[in-house]
C-alpha positions in Angstrom: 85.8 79.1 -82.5 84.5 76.1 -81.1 80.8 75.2 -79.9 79.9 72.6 -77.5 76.6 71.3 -78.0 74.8 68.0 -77.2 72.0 66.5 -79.5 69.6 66.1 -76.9 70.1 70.0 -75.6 66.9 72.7 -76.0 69.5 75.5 -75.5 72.1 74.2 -77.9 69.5 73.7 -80.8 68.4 77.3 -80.5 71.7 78.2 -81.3 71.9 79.7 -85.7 75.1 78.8 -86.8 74.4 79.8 -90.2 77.4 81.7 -91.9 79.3 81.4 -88.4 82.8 79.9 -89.2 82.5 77.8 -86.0 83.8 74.2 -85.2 80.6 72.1 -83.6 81.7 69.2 -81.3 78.6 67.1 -79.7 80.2 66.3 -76.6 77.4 63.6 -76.8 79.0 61.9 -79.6 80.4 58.5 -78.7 83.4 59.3 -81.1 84.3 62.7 -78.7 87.1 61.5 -76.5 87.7 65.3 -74.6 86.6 67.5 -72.1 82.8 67.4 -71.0 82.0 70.6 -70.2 78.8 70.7 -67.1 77.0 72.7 -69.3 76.3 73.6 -73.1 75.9 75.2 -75.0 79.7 76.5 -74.7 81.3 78.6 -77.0 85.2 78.9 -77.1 87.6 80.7 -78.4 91.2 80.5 -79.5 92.7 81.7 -76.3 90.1 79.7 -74.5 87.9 82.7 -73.2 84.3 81.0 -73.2 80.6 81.6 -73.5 78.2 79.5 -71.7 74.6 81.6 -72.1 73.1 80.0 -75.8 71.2 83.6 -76.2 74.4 85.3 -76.0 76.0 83.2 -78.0 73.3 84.0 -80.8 73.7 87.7 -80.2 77.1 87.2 -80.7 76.5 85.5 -84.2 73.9 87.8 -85.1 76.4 90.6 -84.8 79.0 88.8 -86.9 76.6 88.4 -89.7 75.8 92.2 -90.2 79.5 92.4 -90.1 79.8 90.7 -93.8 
């Protein structure tokens, strides 16, 4: 999984990542040279499915947790 987040974002820094196997790109970051996407927090997946709402995203975490 990948999460888009930028620095600067209320949204994005709500977002616990803690024990989440998740690769965190700041779209922000001078050295990202990809896809902006118009809004973040967005989570993606391997087949590119995506999550743009940062409170599902956390329910989505939070269930992943009490999976381990």
């Amino acid at each position: 999984m990948k999460l888009f987040v930028r620095k600067d974002c209320e949204f994005c820094n709500q977002i616990e990542k803690k024990n989440i196997k998740v690769e965190v790109i700041y779209v922000d970051d001078k050295k990202y040279n990809g896809l902006i996407p118009q809004q973040v927090p967005v989570l993606q997946f391997s087949n590119d499915t995506q999550i743009i709402d940062a409170a599902f995203i956390n329910t989505l975490f939070d269930e992943i947790r009490k999976q381990k």
